[in-house]
C-alpha positions as CSV (number, residue, x, y, z in Angstrom):
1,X,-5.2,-21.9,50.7
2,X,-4.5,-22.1,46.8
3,X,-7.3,-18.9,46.3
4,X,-5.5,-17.2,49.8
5,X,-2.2,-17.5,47.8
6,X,-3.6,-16.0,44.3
7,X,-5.3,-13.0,45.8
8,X,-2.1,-12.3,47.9
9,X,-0.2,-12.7,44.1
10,X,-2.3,-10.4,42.2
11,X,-1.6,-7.8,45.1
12,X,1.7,-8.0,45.0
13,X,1.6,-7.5,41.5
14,X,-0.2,-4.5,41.9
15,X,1.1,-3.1,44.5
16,X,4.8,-3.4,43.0
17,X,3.1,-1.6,39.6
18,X,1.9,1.6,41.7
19,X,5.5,1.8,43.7
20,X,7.2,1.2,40.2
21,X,4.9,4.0,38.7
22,X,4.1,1.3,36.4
23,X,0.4,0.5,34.8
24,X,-0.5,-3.0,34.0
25,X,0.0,-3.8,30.5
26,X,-2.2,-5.9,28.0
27,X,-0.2,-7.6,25.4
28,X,-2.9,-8.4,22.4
29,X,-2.0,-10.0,19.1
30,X,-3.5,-9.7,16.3
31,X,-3.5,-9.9,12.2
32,X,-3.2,-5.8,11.5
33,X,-4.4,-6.6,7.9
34,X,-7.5,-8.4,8.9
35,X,-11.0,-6.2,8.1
36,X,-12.6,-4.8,9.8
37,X,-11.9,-7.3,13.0
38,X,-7.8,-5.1,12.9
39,X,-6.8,-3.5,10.3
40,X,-4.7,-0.1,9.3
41,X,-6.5,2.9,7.8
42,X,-5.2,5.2,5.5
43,X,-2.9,7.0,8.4
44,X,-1.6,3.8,9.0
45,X,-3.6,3.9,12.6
46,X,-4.8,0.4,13.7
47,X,-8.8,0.3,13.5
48,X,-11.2,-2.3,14.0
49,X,-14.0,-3.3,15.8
50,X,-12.1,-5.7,18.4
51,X,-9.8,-3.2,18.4
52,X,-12.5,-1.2,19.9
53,X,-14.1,-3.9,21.9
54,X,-9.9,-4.7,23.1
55,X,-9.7,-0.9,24.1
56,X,-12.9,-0.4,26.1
57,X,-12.0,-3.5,28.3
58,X,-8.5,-2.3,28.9
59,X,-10.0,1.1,30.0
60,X,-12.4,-0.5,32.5
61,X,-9.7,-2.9,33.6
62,X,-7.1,0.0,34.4
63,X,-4.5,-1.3,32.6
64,X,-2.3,0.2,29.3
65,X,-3.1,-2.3,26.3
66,X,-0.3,-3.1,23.3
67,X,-1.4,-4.2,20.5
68,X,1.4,-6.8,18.6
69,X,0.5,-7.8,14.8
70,X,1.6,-11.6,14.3
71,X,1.3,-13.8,11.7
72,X,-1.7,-15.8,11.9
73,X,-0.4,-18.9,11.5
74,X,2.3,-18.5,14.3
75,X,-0.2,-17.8,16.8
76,X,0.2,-20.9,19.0
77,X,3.4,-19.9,19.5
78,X,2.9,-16.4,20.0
79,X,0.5,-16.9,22.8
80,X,2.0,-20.2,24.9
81,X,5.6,-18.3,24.5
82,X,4.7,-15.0,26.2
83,X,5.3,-12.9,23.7
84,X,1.1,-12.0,23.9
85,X,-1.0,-12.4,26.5
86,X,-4.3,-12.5,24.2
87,X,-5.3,-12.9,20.9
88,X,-8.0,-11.1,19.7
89,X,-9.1,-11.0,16.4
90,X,-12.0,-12.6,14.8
91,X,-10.3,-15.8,16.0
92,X,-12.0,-19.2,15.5
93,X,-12.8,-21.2,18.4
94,X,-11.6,-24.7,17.0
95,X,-10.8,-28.1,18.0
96,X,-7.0,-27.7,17.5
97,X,-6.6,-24.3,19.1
98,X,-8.3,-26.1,22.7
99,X,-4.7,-27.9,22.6
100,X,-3.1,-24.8,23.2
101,X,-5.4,-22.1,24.0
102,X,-8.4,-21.3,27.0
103,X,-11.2,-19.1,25.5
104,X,-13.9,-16.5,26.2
105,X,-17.9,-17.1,25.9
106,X,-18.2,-17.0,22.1
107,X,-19.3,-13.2,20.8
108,X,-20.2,-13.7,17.4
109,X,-20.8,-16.5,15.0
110,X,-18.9,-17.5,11.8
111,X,-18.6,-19.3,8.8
112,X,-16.2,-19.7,5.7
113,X,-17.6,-18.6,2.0
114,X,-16.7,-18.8,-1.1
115,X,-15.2,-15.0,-3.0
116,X,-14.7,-14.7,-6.7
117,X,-14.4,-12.1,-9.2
118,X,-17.1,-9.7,-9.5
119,X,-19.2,-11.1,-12.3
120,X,-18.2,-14.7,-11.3
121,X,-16.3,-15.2,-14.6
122,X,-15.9,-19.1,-13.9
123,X,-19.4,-19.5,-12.9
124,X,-19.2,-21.2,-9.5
125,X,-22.1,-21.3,-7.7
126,X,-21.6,-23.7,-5.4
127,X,-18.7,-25.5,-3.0
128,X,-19.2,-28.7,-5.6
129,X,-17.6,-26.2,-8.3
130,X,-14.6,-25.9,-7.0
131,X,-13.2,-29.1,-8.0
132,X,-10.6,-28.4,-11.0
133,X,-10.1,-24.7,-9.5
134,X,-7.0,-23.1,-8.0
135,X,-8.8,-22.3,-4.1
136,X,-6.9,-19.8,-2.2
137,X,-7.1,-19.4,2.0
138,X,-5.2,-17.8,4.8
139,X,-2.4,-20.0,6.2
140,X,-3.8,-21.0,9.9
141,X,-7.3,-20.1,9.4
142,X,-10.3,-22.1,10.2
143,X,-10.7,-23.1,6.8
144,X,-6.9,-24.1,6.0
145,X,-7.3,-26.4,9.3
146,X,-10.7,-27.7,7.4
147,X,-9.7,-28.3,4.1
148,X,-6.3,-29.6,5.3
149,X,-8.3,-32.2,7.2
150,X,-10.0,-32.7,4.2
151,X,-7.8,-34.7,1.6
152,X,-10.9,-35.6,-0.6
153,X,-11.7,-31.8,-0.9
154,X,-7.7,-30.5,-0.8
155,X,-7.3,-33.3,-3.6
156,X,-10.3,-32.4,-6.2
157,X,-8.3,-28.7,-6.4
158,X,-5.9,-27.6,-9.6
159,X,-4.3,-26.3,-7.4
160,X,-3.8,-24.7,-3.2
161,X,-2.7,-21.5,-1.9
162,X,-2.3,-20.1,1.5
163,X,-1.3,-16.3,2.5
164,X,0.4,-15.3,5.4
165,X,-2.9,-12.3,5.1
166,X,-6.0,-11.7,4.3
167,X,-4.7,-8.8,2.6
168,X,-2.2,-10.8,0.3
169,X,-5.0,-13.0,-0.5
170,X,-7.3,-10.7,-1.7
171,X,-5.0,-9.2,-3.8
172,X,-3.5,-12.2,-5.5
173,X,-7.9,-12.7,-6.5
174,X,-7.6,-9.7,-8.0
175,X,-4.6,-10.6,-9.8
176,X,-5.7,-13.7,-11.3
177,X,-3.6,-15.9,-9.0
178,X,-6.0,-18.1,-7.5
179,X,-9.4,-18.9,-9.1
180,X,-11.6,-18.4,-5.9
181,X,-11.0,-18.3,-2.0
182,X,-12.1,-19.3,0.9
183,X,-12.3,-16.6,3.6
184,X,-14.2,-15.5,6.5
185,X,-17.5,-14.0,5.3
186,X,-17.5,-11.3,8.3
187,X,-13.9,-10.2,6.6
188,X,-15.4,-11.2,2.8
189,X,-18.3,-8.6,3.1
190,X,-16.4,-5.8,4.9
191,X,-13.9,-6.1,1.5
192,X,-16.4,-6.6,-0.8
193,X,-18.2,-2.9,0.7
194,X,-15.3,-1.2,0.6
195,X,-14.3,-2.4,-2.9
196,X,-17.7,-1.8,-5.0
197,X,-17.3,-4.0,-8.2
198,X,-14.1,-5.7,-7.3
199,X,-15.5,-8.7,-6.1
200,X,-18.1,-11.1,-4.8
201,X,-19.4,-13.6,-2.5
202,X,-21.0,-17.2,-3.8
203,X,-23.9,-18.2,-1.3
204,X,-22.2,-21.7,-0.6
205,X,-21.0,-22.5,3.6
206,X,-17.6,-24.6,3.6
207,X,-16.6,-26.5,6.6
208,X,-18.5,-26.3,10.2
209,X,-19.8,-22.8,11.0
210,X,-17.7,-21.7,13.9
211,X,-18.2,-19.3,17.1
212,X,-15.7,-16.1,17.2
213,X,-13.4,-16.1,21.0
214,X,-10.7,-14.4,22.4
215,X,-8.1,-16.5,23.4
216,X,-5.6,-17.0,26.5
217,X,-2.8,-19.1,27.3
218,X,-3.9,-22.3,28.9
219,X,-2.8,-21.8,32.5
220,X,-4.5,-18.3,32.5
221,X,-7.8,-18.9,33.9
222,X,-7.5,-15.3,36.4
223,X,-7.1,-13.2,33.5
224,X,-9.3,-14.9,31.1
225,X,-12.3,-14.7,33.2
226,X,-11.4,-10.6,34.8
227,X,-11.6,-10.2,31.0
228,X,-14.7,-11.9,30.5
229,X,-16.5,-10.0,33.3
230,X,-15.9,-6.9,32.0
231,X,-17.0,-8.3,28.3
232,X,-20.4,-9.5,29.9
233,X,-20.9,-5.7,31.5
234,X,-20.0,-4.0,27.8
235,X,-23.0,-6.2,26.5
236,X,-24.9,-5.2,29.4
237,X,-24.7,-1.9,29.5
238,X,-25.3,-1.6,25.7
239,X,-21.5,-0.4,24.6
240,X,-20.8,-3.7,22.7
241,X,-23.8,-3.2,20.7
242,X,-23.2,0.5,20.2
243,X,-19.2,-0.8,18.7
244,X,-21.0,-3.4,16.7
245,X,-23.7,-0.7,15.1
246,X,-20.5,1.3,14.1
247,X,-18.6,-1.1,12.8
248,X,-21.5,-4.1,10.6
249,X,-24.6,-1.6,10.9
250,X,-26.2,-4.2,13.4
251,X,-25.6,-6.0,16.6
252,X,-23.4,-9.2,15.5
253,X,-22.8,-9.6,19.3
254,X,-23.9,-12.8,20.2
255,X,-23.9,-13.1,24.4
256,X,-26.7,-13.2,26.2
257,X,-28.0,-9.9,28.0
């Protein structure tokens, strides 16, 4: 009776789009300074590669797709207020987001690395030489969460910054604000490439290594797994792999074919 009353729901929903002239719309947050997962290019057009994954499955699902930049460590109440229906964009799969958040199969892997100057001026080498530094990280990423939960480690710094971006945080490295970071290595590599010289990445994993989802409010099981489906087809059919290619030079997707 419960499924009877869903399907009859959904077409309802649909049906009153088509008589409104109306499309279905996909609300998507993301970090719009977050490379090369979303990011602005030098027109100031959003790019990225789940961008380009986001697209593609709003195509095949027939609906419009918006994409709203939110700050990354608001995004619990970005997605349980409404004001998104997704987020989607390189986002963590983690303990503390299950409170508030249903996810996809993980698509890609990832872990948290240390970034310093290029030439490594301080000479750390390792995550046991970052005692006595100021660490930097992006407020309400996975490694914020870690090293929060972490006293031991949060207490050994000089000192501890968070950045509302990516962006901000790289920059304040460059700077001289912070001594080293701790960042996503898939976002680490794509600014160290596309800033020859500028900086570079210390060898050393910090925290759990974590699987890349997109996320959904908790109570939205229907569109969490219509999304899914067409996921699992793009990795079938090869397109995911083709986005990946353009984006990394190599398939990072991690679902099974």
């Amino acid at each position: 009776m419960k499924k009877i009353f869903l399907l009859l729901m959904i077409a309802l929903f649909v049906t009153g789009c088509v008589a409104s002239g109306k499309t279905p719309k996909l609300v998507v947050g993301v970090d719009d300074e977050f490379a090369p997962m979303a990011f602005r290019d030098e027109q100031g057009k959003l790019v990225g590669f789940d961008i380009d994954l986001a697209k593609e499955v709003a195509r095949r699902m027939g609906v419009d797709i918006e994409f709203k930049p939110i700050l990354w460590d608001n995004k619990r109440e970005e997605i349980t207020s409404g004001n998104v229906d997704i987020i989607w964009n390189g986002l963590d799969i983690t303990d503390e987001s299950r409170d508030y958040m249903i996810f996809s199969k993980p698509y890609m892997d990832n872990r948290q690395i240390l970034l310093v100057k290029h030439g490594n001026p301080l000479g750390i080498h390792s995550d046991s030489e970052i005692a006595g530094k100021v660490v930097g990280t992006q407020a309400g990423s996975n490694s914020a969460e870690y090293i929060n939960a972490t006293p031991s480690l949060k207490d050994s710094f000089a000192g501890f910054k968070t950045y509302r971006s990516v962006k901000t945080a790289f920059e304040d490295l460059s700077l001289g604000g912070v001594d080293v970071l701790i960042v996503d290595e898939i976002a680490a590599r794509y600014e160290i490439a596309a800033h020859p010289g500028k900086f570079e990445a210390v060898e050393a994993t910090i925290g759990p290594v974590t699987k890349i989802g997109i996320g959904f409010r908790k109570d939205d099981t229907e569109l969490r797994d219509r999304v899914q489906k067409v996921f699992d087809d793009m990795v079938e059919d090869g397109t995911a792999k083709k986005i990946s290619e353009h984006w990394f030079q190599a398939d990072l997707i991690k679902l099974k074919r």
